[in-house]
N, C-alpha and C positions, 0 to 999 in steps of 0.2 A: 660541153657542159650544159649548153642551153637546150641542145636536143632531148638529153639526160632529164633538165628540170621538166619540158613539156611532156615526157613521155610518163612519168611519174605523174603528173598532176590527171594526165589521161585520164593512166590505170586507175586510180583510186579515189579518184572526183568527177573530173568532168564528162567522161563516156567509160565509166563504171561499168560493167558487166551487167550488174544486176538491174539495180535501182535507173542505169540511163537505157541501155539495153535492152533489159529483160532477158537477159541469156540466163543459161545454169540453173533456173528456177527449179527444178526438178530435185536435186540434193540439196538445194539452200531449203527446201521445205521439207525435206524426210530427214534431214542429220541435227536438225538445230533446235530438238527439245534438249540436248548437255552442248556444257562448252568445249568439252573435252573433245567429242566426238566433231564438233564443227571447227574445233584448231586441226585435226589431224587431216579433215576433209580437207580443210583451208593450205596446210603446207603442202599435201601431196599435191592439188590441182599447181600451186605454185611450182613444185618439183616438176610435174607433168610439160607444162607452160610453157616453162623457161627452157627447158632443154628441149623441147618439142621444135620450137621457134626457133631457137639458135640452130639443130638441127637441119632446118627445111630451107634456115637459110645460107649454110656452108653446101649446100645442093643445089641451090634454086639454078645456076647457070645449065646443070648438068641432068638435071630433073627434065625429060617430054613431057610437053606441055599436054598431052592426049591421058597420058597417065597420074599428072600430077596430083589431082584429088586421094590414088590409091596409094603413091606414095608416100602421102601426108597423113592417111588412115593408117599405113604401119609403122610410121614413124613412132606417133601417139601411142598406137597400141603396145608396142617394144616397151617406153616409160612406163605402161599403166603394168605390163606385165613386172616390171624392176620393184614396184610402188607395193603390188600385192602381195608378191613373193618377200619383199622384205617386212611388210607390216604380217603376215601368216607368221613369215618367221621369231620378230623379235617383240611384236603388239600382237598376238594371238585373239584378246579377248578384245581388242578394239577392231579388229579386223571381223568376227563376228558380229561387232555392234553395227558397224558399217556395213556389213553385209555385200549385196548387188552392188552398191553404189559407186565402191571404188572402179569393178571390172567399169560400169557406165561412165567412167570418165573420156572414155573410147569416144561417145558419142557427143560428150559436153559438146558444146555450139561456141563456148569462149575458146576453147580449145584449134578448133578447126577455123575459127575467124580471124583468128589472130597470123595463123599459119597463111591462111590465102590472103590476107586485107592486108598482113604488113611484113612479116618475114619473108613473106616473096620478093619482097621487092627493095628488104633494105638490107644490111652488112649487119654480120652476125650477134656481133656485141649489143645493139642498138637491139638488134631480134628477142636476144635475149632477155634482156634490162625490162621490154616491152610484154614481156611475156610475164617475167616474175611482177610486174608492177600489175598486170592486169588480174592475176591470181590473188594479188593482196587484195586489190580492192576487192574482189572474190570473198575473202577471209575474212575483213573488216566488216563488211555488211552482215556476213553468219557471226560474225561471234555476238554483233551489236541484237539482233535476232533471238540469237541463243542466249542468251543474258537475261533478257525477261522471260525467256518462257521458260528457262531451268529455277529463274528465282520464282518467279507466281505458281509454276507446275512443281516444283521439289520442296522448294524455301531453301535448296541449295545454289552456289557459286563452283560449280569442278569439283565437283562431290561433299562439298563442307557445309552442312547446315549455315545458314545465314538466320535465316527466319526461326523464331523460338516454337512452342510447340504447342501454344498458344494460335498460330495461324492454318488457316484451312486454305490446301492447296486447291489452286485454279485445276480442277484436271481440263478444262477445255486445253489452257497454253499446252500440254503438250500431247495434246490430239490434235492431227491434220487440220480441222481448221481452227485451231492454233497459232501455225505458221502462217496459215493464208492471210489472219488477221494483222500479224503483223510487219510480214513482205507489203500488205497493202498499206499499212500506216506507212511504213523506209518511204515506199516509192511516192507516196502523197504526199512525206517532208520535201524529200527531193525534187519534187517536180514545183514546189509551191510557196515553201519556204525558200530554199536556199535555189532559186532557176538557174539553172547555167545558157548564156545564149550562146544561140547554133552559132559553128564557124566553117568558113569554107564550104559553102552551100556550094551543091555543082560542082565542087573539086573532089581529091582523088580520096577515096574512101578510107578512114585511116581504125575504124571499128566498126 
């Protein structure tokens, strides 16, 4: 249970993807002018993640260590191919909106770090947990993102008018730098406001 609380406080506070990191920035800045579009990024990388991790780590004994990298590149790839064929299928017009970005989950940097920095080397369940937790905190920072830049860029909230008709929208929020403006406000709270201190300097890499 205790592993469980730290692995969770990880993913979605303390070595955060985005905001401690800097991974993913690539889709966290093209999908989060809607909230819509940044929840569905959000659960597939979760779906991806999770099962990626658990995946790599019911293999890791049996996995050559010479090829491990390409077997960890088709593992992901298998999810991402599951992720697009089902969104074509059953979210047709969201999967348009999304466009490139899902196939690039292939390449996400959370994705592949999580696989070699901690499913390598721990037991499946834990892999897993580690993975969905890291995709939240993924989720949590685009939707917080895509919140102001769908309310100041549309006057909408997940397509509902919020703002009356009376207000003129920001078109910068949802132009590119748009996102850039406020990926850099996240990581300026984070790093400034709320500091988390380094742990385990010199020990075993855990993101």
């Amino acid at each position: 249970m205790k592993a469980i609380k730290q692995i969770f406080a990880q993913g979605v506070w303390k070595d955060n993807p985005i905001y401690r990191q800097i991974l993913g920035i690539c889709s966290a800045l093209a999908v989060t002018n809607l909230l819509t579009n940044s929840l569905v990024m959000g659960v597939g990388l979760m779906f991806v993640t999770g099962l990626s991790s658990f995946t790599v780590s019911v293999l890791r004994h049996h996995t050559p260590k010479h090829i491990r990298m390409m077997v960890q590149t088709l593992i992901i790839s298998a999810y991402v191919i599951i992720l697009d064929i089902f969104l074509k299928a059953y979210l047709p017009e969201m999967s348009k909106a999304l466009g490139p970005y899902v196939g690039l989950i292939i390449t996400n940097c959370i994705i592949m770090g999580r696989c070699e920095a901690y499913a390598q080397h721990n037991p499946p369940h834990l892999a897993f947990f580690d993975g969905i937790t890291m995709g939240l905190g993924y989720t949590v920072v685009l939707l917080f993102i895509a919140f102001f830049r769908e309310l100041l860029g549309f006057g909408t909230l997940f397509g509902i008018q919020i703002l009356g008709e009376s207000f003129t929208p920001w078109t910068l929020m949802i132009m590119p730098p748009g996102a850039f403006f406020m990926l850099g406000i996240v990581i300026w709270i984070a790093k400034n406001v709320f500091p988390v201190q380094e742990e385990n300097k010199g020990g075993p890499v855990n993101g």
